[in-house]
C-alpha positions in Angstrom: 0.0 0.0 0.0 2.5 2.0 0.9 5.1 2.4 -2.6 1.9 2.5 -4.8 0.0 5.4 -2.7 3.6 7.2 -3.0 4.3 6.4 -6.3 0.7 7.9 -7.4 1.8 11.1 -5.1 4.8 11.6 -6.9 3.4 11.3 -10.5 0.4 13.5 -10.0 2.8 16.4 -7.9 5.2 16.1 -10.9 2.4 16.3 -13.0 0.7 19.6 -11.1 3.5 21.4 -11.0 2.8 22.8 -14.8 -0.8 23.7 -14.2 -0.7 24.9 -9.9 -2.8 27.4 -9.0 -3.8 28.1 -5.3 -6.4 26.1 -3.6 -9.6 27.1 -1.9 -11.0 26.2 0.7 -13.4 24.4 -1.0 -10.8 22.2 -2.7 -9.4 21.5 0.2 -11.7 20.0 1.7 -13.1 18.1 -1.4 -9.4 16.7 -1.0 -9.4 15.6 2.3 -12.6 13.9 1.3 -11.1 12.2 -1.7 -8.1 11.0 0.5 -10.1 9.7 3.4 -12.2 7.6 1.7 -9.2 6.6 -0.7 -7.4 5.2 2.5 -10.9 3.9 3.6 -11.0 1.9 0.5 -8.0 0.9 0.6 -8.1 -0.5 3.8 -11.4 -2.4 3.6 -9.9 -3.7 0.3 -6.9 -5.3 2.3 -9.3 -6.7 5.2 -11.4 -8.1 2.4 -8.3 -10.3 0.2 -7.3 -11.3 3.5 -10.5 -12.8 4.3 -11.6 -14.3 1.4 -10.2 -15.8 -1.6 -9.2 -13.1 -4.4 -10.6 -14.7 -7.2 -13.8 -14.4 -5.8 -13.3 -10.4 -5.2 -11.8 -9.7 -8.6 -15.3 -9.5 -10.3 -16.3 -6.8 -7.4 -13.4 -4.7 -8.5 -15.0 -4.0 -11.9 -18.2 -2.6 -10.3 -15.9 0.4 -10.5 -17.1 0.7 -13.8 -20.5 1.2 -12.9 -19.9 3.6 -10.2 -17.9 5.3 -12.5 -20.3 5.3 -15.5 -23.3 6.9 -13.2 -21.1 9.7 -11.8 -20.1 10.6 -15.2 -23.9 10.6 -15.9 -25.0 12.6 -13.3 -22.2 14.5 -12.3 -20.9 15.3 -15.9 -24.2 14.8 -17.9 -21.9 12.0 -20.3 -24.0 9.6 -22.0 -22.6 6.0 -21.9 -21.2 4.2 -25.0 -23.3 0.8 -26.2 -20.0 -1.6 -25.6 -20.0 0.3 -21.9 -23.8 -0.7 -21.4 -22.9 -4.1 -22.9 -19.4 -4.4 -20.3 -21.3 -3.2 -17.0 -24.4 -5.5 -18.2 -22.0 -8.7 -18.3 -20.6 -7.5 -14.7 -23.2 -7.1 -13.0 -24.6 -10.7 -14.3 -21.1 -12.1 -13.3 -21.3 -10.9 -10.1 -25.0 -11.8 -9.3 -24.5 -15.4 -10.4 -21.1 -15.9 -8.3 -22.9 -14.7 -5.3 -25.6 -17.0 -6.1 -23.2 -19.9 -6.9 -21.7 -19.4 -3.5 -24.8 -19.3 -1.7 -26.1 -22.7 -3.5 -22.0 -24.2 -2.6 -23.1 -22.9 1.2 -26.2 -24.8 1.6 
């Protein structure tokens, strides 16, 4: 956790540097906001791989995708591409059935 959250740090200063401007309040705190749930996540990822097997929680990491596709909906009014629709479409049914699988495996 540690070298990749530095090694992101270090690319996006480097890469800040040519457009810097001073921050407001505002973006200050929608910073601390990004970084505390970015630890948060990061964190409950590692709890998570060490309690389960990760080829189970590989699928769950492409939800991303969706999360991803409806902020850029709402947030930046973009309208999703068909093979985007199609991708999130197949993830969500991947996931749904493995949970399912590994309920039916439980019983």
């Amino acid at each position: 956790m540690l070298f990749g959250n530095v090694g992101i740090f270090t690319v996006s200063f480097l890469m800040s540097i040519v457009q810097w401007h001073s921050l407001t309040y505002y973006d200050m705190g929608l910073l601390s906001l990004t970084g505390a749930f970015g630890i948060i996540t990061q964190m409950c990822s590692t709890v998570v791989i060490k309690r389960t097997s990760p080829s189970f929680i590989a699928p769950f990491e492409y939800s991303r995708i969706l999360f991803a596709t409806v902020i850029g909906f709402i947030v930046f009014n973009e309208i999703p591409a068909m093979s985007t629709i199609i991708g999130v479409s197949i993830i969500i049914t991947s996931i749904y059935t493995m949970i399912h699988l590994k309920k039916k495996s439980n019983s």
